[in-house]
C-alpha positions in Angstrom: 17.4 -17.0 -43.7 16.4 -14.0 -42.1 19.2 -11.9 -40.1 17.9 -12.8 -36.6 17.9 -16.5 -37.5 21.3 -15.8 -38.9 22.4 -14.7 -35.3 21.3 -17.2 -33.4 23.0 -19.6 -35.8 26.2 -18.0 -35.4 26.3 -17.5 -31.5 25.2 -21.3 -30.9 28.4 -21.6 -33.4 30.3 -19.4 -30.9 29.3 -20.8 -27.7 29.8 -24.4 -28.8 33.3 -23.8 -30.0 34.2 -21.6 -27.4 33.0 -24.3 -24.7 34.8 -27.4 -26.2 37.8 -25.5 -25.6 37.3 -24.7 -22.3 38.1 -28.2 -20.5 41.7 -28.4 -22.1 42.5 -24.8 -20.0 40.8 -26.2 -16.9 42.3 -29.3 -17.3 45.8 -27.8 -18.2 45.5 -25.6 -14.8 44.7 -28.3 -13.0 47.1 -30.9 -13.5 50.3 -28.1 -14.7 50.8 -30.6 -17.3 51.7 -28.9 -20.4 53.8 -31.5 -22.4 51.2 -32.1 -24.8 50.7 -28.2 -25.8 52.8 -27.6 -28.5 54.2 -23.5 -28.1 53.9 -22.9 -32.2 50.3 -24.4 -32.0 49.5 -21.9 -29.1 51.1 -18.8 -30.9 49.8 -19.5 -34.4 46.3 -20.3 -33.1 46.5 -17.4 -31.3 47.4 -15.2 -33.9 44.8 -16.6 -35.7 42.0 -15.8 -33.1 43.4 -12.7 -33.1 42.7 -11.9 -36.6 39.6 -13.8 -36.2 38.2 -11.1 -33.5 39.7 -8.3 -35.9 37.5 -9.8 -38.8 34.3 -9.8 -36.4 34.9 -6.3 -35.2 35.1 -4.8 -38.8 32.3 -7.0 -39.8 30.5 -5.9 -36.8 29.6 -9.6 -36.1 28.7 -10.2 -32.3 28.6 -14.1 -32.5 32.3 -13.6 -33.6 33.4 -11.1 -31.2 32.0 -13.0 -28.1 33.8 -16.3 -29.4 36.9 -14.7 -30.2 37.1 -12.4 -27.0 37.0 -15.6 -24.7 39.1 -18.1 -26.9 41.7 -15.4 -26.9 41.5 -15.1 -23.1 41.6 -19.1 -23.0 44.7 -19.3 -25.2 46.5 -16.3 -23.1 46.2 -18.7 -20.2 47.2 -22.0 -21.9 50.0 -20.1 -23.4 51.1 -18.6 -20.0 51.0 -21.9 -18.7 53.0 -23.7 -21.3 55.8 -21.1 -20.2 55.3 -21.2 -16.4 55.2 -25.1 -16.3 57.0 -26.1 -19.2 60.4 -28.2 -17.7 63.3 -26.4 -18.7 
């Protein structure tokens, strides 16, 4: 597969996975209902987008940078609101 084909592939991979998490932050904003989120799943996956977007950089990979870069922004905001809403 050449490397432009190789691209595409991997930024229709990005996009797709970065959308289909996109309606659980909307969704989470929108009804402050956070009882569902677990806090260790938030910080591990976290952590592991972060190392994701590490691997991407030092790969120089722009289908994983652009999918990291906005998961991680997505996850900052779920886990900020599983601490603002969470009942204490």
């Amino acid at each position: 597969m050449s490397a432009n084909y190789t691209e595409i592939l991997g930024f229709l991979a990005a996009i797709l996975t970065t959308v289909a998490f996109l309606p659980q932050v909307y969704k989470t904003w929108k009804t402050k209902d956070v009882s569902s989120l677990s806090l260790p799943m938030l910080i591990l996956f976290f952590i592991g987008i972060l190392l994701w977007l590490i691997y991407g950089v030092l790969k120089d990979s722009p289908p994983m940078i652009f999918a990291n870069t906005i998961t991680i922004v997505s996850t900052i905001f779920l886990l900020y609101f599983k601490l603002k809403y969470s009942k204490k």
